[in-house]
N, C-alpha and C positions, 0 to 999 in steps of 0.2 A: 532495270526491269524488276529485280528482284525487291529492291526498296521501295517501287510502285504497287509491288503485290502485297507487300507488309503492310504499305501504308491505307492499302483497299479492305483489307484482312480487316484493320484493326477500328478503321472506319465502320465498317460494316458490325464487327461486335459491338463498337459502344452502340452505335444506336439502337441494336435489339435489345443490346443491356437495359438501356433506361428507358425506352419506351413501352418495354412487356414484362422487367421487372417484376418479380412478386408484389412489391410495395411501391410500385410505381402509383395509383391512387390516393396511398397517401401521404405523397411528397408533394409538396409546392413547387411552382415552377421555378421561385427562389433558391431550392434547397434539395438541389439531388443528390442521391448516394456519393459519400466518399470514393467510393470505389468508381463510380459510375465518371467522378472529375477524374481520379487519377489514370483513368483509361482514357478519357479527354486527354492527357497531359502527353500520354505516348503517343495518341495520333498528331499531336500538334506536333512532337519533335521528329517524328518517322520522317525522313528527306523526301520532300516534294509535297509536305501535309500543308504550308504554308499558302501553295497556290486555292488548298480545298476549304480552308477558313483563315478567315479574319481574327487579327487579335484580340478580338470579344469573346472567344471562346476560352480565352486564358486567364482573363481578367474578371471575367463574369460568367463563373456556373451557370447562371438562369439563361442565359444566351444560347449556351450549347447544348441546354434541356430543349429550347425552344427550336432551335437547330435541328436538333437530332427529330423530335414529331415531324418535324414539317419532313424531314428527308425520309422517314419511314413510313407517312401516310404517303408520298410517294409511289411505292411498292406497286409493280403491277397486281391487275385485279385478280389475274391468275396467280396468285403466287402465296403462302403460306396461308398471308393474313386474310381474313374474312372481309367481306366490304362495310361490314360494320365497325371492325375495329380499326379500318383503313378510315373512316370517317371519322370516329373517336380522334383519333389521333391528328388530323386534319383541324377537328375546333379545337382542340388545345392548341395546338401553336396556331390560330386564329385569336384564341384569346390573347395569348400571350404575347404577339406581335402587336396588338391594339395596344396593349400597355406597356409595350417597350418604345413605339411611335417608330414602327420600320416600317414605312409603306412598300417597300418593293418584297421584303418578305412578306406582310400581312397580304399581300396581291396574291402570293405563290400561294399561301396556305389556303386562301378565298377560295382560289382555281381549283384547289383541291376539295375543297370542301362542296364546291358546284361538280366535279368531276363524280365523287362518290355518291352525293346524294341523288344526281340523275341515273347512276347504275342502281342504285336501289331503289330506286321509282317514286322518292321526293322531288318531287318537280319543283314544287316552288321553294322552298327551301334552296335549293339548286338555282334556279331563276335569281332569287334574291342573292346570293353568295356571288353570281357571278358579276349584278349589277353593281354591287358594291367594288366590288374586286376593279371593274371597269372605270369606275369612277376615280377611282385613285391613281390613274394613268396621267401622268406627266408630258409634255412636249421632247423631253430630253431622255427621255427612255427610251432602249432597244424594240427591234419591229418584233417581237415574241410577245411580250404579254396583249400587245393589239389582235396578234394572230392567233394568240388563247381563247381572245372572246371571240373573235370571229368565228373561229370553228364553232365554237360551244353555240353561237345563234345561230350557227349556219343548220347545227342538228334541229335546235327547235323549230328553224322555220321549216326543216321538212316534217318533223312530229306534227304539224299544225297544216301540213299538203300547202305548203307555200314553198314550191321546187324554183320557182325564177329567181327567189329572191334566195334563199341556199346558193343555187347557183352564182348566185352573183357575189354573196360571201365568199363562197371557196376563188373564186377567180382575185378576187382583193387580196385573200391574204396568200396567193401565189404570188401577186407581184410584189407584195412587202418579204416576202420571203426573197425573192428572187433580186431585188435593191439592196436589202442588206445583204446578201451574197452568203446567205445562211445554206449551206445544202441539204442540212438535215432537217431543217423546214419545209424545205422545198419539198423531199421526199416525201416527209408527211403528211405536206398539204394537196400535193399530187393524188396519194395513195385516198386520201377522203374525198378528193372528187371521182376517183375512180370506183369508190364505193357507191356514192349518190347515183351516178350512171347504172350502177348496176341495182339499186333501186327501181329506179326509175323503166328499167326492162332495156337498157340498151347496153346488150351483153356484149355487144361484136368490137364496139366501139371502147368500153370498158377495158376488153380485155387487151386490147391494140393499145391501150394506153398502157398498161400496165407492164405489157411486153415493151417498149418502148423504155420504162422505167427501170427496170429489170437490164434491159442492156447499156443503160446510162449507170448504171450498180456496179456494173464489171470492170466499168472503168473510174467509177469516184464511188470507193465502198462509203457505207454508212457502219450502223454497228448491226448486231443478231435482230436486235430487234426490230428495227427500221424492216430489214429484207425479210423476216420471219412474216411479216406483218404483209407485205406485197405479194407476199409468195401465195401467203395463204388465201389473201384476196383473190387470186390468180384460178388457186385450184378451185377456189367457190363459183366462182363466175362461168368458167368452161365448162364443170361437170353440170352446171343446172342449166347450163344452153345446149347440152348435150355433146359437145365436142372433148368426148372423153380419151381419148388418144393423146391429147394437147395437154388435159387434165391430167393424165398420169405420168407426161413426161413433166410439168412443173412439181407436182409432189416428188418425183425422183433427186430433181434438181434442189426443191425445197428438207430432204430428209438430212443432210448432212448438217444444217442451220437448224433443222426442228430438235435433232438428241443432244444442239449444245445448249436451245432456248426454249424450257417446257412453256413458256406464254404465250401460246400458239391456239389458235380455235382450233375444238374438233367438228366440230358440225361439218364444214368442206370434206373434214379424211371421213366422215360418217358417210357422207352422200358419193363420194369416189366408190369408195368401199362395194355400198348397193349399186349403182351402176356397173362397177369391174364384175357383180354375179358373186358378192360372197354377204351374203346377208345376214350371216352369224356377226363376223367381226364387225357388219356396220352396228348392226344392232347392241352389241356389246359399246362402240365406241359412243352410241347415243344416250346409253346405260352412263359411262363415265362423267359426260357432258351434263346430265341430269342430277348426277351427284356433287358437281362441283357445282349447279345452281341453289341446292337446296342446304347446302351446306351456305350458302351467300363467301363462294370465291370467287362468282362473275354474276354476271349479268347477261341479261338479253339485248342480244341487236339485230336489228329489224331484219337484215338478211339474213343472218342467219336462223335467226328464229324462224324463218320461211325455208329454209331447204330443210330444217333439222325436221317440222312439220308434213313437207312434202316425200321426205328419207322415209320418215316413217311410215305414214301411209302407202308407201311402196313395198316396204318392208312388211307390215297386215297383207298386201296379196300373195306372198309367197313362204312365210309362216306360220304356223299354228300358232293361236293366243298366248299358249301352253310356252310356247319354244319360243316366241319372241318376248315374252315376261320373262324367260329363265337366263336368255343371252343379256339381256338390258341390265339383269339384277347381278350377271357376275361382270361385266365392266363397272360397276361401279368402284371398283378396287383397283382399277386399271392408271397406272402411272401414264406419263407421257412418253415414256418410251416404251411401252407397254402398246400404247396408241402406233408410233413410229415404227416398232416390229411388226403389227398388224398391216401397216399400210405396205411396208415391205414386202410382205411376204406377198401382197397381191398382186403388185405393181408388174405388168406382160414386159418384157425387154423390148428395147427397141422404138420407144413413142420417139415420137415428135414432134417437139412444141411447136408456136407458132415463132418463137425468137429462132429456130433453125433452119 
């Protein structure tokens, strides 16, 4: 475990090494830092680095430059890097996978480069990235890059109120997840239909799925993220259907996951928050929310962007202009565990979800 943690450590520094670099812009993808290969050189021999690349990384500097972008435009969107330099990073190893002729990474990087530009609201750019990316899809390829673009059409076809055919998306790529016996597919193709439902205003049904999901978790974990992600869906869905007792017993059950995985929406802990009767801390956590949009560390999605709207105006009835500008303005300083202490501190003992 301990040489797994070295070898994740060291993973982890090359590639902010040479992808955020000072002089990362003007190295060629041929020609990265010395420094930047001989840190290549340690993650390759660290025990157990063999399984995480191929001997191209050893042979060919420009391989493991191109490596490293595509794994750090990766990056959730909450997370350090901005969504613009999560897309930077994305067409470089876009480019650079075109001219090294790897279709299955130039697929990865694609997906990424259709992933970021639809958070930052290039549509077609995003369209085009993923059609490409689709196209380069093989017979002999695993059921994931097919369930990539499905999900990704399955969004546009509800951006464009075409819910049958979404629908019918997310059910295909369940059962390609569910064939290749992928769980953590499964999970996350589960969890985006259970979004769509709650789109769609079928809350009751949503949430029965997702409790359903949630106890199939207990017994086949996935990783923080995977359950950070359902939990959250969880608390959004109950507190805007009003069944907020249910809603504060899953943020309880979701807080011990939320202070180990800050990639977690605030919008749900915003609208708990005003619901539980404390309209400073929601207000505050909508302040946060607001800051990491405008900074471009997320992006808008349609549900949430509907309760964090509906928060708020709830929040104007019981506020002064005064006092709901001045709470909104100091959350913006507010970490995610800053968020997780607030929701603590509200949360009544004693709820009871609907898994109980």
């Amino acid at each position: 475990m301990i040489a797994f943690n070295l070898t994740r450590t060291l993973c982890a520094a090359a590639i902010t090494f040479i992808a955020f670099a000072p002089d990362t812009r003007a190295q060629t993808a041929a020609q990265p830092s010395a420094a930047a290969v001989a840190l290549a050189r340690d993650v390759v021999e660290a025990k157990g680095a063999l399984n995480m690349f191929d001997g191209e990384m050893l042979l060919r500097p420009a391989a493991y430059y191109n490596y490293s972008s595509r794994a750090m435009a990766a990056v959730n969107m909450q997370g350090p890097r901005t969504l613009a330099e999560l897309l930077e990073a994305a067409q470089r190893a876009t480019a650079a996978y075109r001219r090294l002729r790897r279709p299955r990474r130039l697929f990865s990087a694609l997906r990424l480069v259709a992933v970021w530009s639809l958070m930052a609201g290039d549509f077609a750019v995003a369209h085009a990235a993923i059609d490409e990316a689709a196209a380069l899809i093989e017979p002999d390829w695993a059921a994931e890059p097919r369930i990539n673009v499905l999900r990704f059409r399955a969004w546009s076809s509800r951006r464009a109120g075409a819910h049958d055919a979404a629908a019918a998306m997310y059910r295909e790529a369940l059962r390609l997840s569910r064939v290749a016996g992928d769980w953590r597919l499964e999970v996350i193709n589960r969890g985006q239909a259970c979004d769509h439902l709650w789109e769609l205003g079928r809350h009751d049904e949503a949430a029965h799925q997702l409790a359903e999901l949630l106890d199939l978790l207990d017994r086949q974990p996935v990783s923080d993220y995977e359950r950070v992600d359902t939990l959250s869906l969880q608390i959004g869905v109950l507190g805007e259907c009003g069944r907020i007792d249910e809603a504060a017993a899953a943020a309880r059950e979701a807080l011990p996951v939320m202070r180990r995985m800050p990639k977690f929406r605030f919008e749900p802990c915003a609208q708990l928050l005003w619901r539980l009767g404390r309209p400073e801390a929601a207000a505050r956590v909508l302040g946060a929310q607001a800051a990491r949009e405008r900074s471009g560390r997320d992006g808008r999605q349609v549900n949430e962007a509907r309760i964090a709207a509906t928060t708020l105006e709830g929040l104007r009835t019981v506020l002064p202009r005064e006092r709901l500008d001045a709470e909104m303005a100091l959350g913006e300083d507010l970490t995610w565990l800053d968020v997780c202490a607030l929701l603590a501190n509200a949360l009544p003992e004693g709820s009871i979800s609907e898994r109980e």
